[in-house]
Biopython code that builds the backbone (N, CA, C, O; Angstrom):
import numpy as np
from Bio.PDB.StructureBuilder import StructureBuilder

atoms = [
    (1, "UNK", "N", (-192.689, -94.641, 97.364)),
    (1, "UNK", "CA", (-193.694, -94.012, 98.189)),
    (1, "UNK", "C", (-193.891, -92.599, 97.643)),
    (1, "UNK", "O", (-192.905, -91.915, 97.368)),
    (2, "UNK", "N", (-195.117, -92.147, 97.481)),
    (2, "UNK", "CA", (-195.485, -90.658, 96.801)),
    (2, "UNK", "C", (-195.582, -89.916, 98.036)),
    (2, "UNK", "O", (-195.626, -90.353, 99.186)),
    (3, "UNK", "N", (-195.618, -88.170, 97.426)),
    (3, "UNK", "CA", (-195.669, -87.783, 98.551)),
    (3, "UNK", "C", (-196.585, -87.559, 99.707)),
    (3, "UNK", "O", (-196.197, -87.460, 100.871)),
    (4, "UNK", "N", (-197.887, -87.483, 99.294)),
    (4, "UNK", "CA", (-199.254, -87.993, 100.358)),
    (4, "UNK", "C", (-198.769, -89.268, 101.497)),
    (4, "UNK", "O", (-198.864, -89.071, 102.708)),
    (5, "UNK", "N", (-198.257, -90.547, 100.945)),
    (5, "UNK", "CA", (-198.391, -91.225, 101.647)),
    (5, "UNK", "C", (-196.712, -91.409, 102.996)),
    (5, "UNK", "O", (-196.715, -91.711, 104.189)),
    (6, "UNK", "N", (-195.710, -91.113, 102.194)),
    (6, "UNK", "CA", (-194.875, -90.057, 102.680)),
    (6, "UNK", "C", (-195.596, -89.397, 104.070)),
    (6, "UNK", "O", (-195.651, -89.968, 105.159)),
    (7, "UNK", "N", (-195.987, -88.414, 103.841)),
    (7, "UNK", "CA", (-196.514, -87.756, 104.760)),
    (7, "UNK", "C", (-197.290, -88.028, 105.712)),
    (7, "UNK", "O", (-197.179, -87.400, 106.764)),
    (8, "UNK", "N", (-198.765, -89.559, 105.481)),
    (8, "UNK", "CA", (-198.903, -89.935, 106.019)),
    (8, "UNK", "C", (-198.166, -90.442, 107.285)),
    (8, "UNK", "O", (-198.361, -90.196, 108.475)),
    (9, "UNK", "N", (-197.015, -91.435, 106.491)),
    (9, "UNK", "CA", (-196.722, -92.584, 107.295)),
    (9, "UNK", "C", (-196.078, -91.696, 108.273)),
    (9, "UNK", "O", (-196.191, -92.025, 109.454)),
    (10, "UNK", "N", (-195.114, -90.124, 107.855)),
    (10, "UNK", "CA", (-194.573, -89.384, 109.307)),
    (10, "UNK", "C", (-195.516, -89.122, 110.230)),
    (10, "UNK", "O", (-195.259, -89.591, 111.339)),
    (11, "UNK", "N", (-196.577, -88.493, 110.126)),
    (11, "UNK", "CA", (-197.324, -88.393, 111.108)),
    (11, "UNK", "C", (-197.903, -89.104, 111.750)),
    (11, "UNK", "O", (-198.281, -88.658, 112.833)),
    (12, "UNK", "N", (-198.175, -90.232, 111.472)),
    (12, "UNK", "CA", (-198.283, -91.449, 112.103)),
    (12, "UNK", "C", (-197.309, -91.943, 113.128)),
    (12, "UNK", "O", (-197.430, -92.021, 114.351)),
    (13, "UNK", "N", (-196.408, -92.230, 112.411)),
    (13, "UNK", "CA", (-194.877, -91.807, 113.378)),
    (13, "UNK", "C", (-194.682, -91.090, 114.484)),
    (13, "UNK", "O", (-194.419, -91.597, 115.575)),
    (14, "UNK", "N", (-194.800, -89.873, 114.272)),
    (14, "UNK", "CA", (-194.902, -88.721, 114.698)),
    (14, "UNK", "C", (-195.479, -88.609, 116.228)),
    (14, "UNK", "O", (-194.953, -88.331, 117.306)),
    (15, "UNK", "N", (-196.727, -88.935, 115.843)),
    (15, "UNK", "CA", (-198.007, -88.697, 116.997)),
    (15, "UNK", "C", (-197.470, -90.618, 117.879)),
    (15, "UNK", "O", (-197.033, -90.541, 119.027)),
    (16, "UNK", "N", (-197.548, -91.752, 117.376)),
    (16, "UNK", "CA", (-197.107, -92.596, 117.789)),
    (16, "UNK", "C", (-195.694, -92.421, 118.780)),
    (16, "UNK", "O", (-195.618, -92.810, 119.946)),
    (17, "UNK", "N", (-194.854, -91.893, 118.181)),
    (17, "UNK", "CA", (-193.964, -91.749, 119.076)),
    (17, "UNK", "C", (-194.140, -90.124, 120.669)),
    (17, "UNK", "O", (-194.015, -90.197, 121.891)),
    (18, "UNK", "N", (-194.360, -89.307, 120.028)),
    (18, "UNK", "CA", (-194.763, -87.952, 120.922)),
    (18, "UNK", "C", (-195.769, -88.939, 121.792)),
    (18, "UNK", "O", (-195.348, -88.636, 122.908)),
    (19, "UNK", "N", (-197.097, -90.182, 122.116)),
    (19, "UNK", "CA", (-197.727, -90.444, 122.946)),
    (19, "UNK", "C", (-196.794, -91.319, 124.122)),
    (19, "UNK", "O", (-196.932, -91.247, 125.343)),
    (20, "UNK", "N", (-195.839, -92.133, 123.387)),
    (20, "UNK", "CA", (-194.993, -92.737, 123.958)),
    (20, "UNK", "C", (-193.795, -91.715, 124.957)),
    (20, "UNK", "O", (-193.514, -91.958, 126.130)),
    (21, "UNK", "N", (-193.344, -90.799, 124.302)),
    (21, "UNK", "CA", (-192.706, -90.060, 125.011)),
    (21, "UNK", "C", (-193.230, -89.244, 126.267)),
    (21, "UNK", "O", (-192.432, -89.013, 127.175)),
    (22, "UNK", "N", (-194.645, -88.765, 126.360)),
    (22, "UNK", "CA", (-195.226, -88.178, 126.676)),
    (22, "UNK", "C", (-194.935, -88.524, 128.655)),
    (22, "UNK", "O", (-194.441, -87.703, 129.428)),
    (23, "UNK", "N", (-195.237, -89.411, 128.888)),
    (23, "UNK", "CA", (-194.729, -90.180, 130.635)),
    (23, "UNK", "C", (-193.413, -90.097, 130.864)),
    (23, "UNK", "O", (-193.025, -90.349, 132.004)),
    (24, "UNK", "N", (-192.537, -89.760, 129.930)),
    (24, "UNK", "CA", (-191.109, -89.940, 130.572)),
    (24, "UNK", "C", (-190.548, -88.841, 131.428)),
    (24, "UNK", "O", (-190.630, -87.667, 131.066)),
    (25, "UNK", "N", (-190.037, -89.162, 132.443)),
    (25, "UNK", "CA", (-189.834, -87.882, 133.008)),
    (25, "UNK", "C", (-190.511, -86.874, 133.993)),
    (25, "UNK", "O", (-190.027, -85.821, 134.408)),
    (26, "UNK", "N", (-191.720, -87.414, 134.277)),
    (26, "UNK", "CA", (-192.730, -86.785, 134.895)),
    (26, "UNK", "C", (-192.758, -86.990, 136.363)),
    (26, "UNK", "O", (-192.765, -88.073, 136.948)),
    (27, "UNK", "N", (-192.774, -85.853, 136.855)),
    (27, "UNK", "CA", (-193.067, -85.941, 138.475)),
    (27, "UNK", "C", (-193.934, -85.157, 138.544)),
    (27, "UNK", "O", (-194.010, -84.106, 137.907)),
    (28, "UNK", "N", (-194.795, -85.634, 139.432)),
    (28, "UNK", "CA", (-195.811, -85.071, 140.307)),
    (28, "UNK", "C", (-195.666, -83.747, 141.740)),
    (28, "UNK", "O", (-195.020, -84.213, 142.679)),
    (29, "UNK", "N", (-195.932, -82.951, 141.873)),
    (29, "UNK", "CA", (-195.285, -82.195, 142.393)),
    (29, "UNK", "C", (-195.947, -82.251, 144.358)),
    (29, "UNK", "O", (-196.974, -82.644, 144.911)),
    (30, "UNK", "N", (-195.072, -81.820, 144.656)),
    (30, "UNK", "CA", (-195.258, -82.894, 146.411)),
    (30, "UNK", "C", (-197.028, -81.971, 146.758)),
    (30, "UNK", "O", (-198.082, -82.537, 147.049)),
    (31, "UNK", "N", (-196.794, -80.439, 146.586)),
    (31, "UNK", "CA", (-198.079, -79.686, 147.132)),
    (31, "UNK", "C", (-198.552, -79.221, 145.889)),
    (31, "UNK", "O", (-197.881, -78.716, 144.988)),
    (32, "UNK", "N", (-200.194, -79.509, 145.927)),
    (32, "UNK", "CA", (-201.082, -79.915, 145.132)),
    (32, "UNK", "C", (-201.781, -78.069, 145.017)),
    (32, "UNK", "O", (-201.869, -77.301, 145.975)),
    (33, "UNK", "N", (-202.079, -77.844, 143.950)),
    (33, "UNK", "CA", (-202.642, -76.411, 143.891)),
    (33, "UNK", "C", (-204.030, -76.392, 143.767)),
    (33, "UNK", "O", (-204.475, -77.113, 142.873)),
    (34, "UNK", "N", (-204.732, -75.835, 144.349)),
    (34, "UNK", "CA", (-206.587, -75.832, 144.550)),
    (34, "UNK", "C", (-206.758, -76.032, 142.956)),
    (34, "UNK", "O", (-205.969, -75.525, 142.158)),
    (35, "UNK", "N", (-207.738, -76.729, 142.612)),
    (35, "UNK", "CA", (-208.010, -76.390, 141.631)),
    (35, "UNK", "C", (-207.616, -77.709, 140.394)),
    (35, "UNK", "O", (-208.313, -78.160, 139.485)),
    (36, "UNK", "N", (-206.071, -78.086, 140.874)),
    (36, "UNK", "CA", (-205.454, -78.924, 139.677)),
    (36, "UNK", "C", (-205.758, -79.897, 139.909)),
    (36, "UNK", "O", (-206.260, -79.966, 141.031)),
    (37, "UNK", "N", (-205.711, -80.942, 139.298)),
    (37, "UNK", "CA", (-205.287, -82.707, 139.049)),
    (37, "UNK", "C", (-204.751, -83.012, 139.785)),
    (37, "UNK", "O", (-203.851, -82.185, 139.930)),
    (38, "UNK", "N", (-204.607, -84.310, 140.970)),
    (38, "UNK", "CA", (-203.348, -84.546, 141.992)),
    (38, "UNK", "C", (-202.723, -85.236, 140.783)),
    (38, "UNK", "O", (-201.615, -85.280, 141.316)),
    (39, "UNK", "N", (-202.563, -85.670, 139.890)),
    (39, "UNK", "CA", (-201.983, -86.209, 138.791)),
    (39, "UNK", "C", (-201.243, -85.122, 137.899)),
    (39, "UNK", "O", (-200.220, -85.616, 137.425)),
    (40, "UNK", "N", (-201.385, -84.132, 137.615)),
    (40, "UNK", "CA", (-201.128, -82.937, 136.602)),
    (40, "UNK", "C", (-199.457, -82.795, 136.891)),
    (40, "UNK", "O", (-199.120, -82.452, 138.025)),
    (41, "UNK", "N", (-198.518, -83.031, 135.971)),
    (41, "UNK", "CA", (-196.800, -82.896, 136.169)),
    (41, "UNK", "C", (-196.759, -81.611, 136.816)),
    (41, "UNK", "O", (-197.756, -80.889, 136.842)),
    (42, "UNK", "N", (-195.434, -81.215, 137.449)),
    (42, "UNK", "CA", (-195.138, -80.211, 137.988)),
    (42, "UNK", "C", (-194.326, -79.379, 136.809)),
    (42, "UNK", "O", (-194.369, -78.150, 136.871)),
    (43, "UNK", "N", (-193.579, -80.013, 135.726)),
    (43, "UNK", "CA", (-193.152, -79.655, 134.530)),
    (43, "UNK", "C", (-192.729, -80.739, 133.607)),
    (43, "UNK", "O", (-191.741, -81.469, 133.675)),
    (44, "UNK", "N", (-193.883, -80.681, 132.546)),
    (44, "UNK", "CA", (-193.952, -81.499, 131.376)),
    (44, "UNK", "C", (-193.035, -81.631, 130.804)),
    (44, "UNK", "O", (-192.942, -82.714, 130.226)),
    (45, "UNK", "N", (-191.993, -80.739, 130.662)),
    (45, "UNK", "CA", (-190.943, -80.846, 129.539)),
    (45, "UNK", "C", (-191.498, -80.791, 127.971)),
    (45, "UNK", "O", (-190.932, -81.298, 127.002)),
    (46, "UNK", "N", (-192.727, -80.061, 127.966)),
    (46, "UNK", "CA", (-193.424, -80.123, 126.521)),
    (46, "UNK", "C", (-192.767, -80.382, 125.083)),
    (46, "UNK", "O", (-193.036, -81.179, 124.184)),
    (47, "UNK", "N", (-191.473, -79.047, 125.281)),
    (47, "UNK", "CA", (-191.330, -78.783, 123.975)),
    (47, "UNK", "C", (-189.947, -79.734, 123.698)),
    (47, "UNK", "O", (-189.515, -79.765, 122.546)),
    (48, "UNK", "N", (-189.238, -80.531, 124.792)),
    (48, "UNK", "CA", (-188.179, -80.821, 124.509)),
    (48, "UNK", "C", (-188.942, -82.511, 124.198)),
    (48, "UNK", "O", (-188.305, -83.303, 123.504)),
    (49, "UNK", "N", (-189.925, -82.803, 124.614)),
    (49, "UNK", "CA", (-190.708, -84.093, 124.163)),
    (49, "UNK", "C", (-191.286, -84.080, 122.849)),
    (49, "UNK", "O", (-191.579, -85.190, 122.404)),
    (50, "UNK", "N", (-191.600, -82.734, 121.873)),
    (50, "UNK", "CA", (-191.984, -82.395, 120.781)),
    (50, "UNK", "C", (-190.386, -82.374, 119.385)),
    (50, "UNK", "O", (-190.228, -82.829, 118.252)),
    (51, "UNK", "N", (-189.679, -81.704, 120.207)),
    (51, "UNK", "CA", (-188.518, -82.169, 119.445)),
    (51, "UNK", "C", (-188.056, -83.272, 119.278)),
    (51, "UNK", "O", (-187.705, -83.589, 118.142)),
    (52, "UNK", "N", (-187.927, -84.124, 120.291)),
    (52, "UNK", "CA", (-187.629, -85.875, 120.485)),
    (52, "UNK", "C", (-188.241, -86.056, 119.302)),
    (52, "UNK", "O", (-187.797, -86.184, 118.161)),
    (53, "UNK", "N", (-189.237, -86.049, 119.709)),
    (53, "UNK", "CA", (-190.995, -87.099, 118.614)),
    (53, "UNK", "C", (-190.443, -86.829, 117.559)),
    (53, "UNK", "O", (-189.865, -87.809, 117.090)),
    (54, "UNK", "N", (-190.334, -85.636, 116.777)),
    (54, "UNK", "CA", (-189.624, -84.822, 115.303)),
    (54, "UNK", "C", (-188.624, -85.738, 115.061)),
    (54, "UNK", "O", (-188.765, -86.484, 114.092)),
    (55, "UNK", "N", (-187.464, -85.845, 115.878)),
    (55, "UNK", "CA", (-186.546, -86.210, 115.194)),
    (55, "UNK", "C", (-186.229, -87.777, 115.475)),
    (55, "UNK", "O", (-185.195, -88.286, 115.043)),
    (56, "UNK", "N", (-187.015, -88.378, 116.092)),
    (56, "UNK", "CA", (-186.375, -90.185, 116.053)),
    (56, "UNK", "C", (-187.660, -90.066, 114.698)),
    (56, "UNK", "O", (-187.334, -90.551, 113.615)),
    (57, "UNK", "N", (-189.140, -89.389, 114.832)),
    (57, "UNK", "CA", (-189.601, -90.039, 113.998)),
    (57, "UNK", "C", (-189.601, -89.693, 112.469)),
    (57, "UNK", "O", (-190.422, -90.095, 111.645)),
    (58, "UNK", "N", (-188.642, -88.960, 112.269)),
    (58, "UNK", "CA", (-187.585, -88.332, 111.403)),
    (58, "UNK", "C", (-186.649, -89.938, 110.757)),
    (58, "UNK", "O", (-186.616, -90.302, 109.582)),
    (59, "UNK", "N", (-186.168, -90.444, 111.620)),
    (59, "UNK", "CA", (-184.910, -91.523, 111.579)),
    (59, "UNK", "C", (-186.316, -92.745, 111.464)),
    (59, "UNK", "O", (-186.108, -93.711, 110.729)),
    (60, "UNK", "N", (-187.353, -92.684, 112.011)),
    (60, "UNK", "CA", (-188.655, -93.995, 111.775)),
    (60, "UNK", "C", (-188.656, -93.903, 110.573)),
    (60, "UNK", "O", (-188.123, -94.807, 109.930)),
    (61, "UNK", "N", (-189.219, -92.853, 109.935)),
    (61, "UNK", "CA", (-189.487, -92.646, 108.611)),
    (61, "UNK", "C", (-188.448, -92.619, 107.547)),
    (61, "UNK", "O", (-188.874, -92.718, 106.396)),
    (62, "UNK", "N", (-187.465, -92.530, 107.678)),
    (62, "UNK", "CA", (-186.275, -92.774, 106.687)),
    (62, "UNK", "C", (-186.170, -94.350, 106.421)),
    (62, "UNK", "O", (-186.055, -94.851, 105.302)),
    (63, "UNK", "N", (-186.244, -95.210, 107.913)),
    (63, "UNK", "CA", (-185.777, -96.728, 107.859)),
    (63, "UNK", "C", (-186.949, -96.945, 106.936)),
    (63, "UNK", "O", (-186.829, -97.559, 105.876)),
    (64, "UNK", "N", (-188.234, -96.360, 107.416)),
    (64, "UNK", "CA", (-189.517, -96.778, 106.281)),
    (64, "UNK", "C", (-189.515, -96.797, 104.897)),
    (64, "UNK", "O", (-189.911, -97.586, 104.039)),
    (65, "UNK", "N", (-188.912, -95.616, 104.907)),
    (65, "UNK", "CA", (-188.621, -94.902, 103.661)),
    (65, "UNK", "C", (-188.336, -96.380, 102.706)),
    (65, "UNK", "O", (-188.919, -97.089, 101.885)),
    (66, "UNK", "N", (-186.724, -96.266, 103.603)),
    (66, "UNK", "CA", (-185.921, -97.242, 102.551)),
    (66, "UNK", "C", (-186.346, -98.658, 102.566)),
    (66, "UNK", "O", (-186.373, -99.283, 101.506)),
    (67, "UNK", "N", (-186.631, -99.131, 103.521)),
    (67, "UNK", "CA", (-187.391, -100.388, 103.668)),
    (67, "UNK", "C", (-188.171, -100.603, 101.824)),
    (67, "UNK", "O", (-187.901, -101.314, 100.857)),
    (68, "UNK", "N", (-189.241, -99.504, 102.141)),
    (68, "UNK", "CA", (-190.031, -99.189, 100.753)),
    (68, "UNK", "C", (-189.632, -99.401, 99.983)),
    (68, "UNK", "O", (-189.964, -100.407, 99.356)),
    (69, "UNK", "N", (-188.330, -98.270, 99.427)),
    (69, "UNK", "CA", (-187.911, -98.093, 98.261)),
    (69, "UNK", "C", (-186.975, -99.205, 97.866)),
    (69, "UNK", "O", (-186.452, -99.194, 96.752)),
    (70, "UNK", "N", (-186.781, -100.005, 98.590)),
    (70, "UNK", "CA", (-185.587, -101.377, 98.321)),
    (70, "UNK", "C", (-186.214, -102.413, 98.213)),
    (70, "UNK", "O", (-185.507, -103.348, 97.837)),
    (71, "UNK", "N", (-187.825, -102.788, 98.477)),
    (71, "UNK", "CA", (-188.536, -103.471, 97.545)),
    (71, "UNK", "C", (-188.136, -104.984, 98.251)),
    (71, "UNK", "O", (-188.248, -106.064, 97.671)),
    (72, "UNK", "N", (-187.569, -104.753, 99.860)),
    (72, "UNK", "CA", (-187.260, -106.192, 100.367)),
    (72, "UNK", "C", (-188.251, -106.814, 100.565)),
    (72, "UNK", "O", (-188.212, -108.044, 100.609)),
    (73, "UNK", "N", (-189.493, -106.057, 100.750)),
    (73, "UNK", "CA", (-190.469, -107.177, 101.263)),
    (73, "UNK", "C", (-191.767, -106.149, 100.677)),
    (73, "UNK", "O", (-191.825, -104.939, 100.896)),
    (74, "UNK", "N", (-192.815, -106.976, 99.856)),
    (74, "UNK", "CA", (-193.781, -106.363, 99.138)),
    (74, "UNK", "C", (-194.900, -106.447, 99.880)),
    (74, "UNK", "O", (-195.390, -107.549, 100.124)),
    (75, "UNK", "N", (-195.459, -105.276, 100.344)),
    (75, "UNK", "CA", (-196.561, -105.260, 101.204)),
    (75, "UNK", "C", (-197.916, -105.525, 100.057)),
    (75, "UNK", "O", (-198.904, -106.086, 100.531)),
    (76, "UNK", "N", (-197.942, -105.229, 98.959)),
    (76, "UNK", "CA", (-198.968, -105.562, 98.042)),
    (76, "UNK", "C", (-199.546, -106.989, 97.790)),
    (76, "UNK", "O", (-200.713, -107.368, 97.690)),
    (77, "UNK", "N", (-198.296, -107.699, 97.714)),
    (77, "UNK", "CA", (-198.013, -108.881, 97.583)),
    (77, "UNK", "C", (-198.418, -109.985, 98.328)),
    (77, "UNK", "O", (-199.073, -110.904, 97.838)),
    (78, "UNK", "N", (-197.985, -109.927, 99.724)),
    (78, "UNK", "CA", (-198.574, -110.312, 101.189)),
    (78, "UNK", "C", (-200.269, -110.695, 101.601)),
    (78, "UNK", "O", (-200.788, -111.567, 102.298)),
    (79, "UNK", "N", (-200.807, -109.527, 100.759)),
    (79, "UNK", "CA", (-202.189, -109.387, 101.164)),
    (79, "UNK", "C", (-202.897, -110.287, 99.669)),
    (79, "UNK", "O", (-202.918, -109.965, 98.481)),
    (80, "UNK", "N", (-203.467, -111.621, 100.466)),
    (80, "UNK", "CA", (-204.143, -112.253, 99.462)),
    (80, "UNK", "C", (-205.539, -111.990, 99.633)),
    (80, "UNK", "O", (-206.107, -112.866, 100.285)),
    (81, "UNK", "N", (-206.303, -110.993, 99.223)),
    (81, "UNK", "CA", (-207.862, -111.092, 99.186)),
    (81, "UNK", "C", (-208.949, -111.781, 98.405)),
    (81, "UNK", "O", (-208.806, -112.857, 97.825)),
    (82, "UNK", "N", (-209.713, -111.280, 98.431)),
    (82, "UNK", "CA", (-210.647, -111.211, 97.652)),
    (82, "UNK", "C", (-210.726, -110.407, 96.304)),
    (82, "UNK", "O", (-211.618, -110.865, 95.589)),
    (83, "UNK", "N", (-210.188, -109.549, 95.851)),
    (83, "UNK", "CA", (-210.150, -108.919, 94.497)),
    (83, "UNK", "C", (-209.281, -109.050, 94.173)),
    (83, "UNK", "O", (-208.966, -108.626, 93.061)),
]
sb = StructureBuilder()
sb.init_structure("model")
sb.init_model(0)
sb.init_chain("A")
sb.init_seg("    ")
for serial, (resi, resn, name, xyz) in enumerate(atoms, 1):
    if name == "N":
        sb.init_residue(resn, " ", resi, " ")
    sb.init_atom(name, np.array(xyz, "f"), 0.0, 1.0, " ", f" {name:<3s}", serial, name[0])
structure = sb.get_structure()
């Protein structure tokens, strides 16, 4: 894997996992403030859900990695088209 696509596949990762994380943990807060969302968290936990995402999809991208580089299963190969 070069490094463009490397990079791809983390952020892909990345954002895939941070959407998934994003609901965990969330409460709604009992009194509602003029103005907000009756839906809007009372505290997101933003940045500790941004670190999560980083680092499992840190450990996604390594299994990818090696998956890749060990050549167990050829994604080129798989795809019978037309050209």
């Amino acid at each position: 894997m070069d490094i463009a696509s490397g990079i791809v596949v983390y952020v892909l990762l990345w954002w895939l996992v941070f959407f998934m994380a994003l609901p965990i943990g969330v409460r709604v807060p009992d009194v509602q403030d003029a103005g907000h969302a009756s839906s809007a968290p009372a505290n997101p936990l933003i940045v500790k859900k941004l670190i999560a995402a980083t680092l499992i999809a840190a450990v996604l991208w390594c299994v990818a990695w090696g998956l890749i580089e060990a050549d167990l299963y050829s994604f080129r190969e798989s795809v019978k088209g037309p050209f």
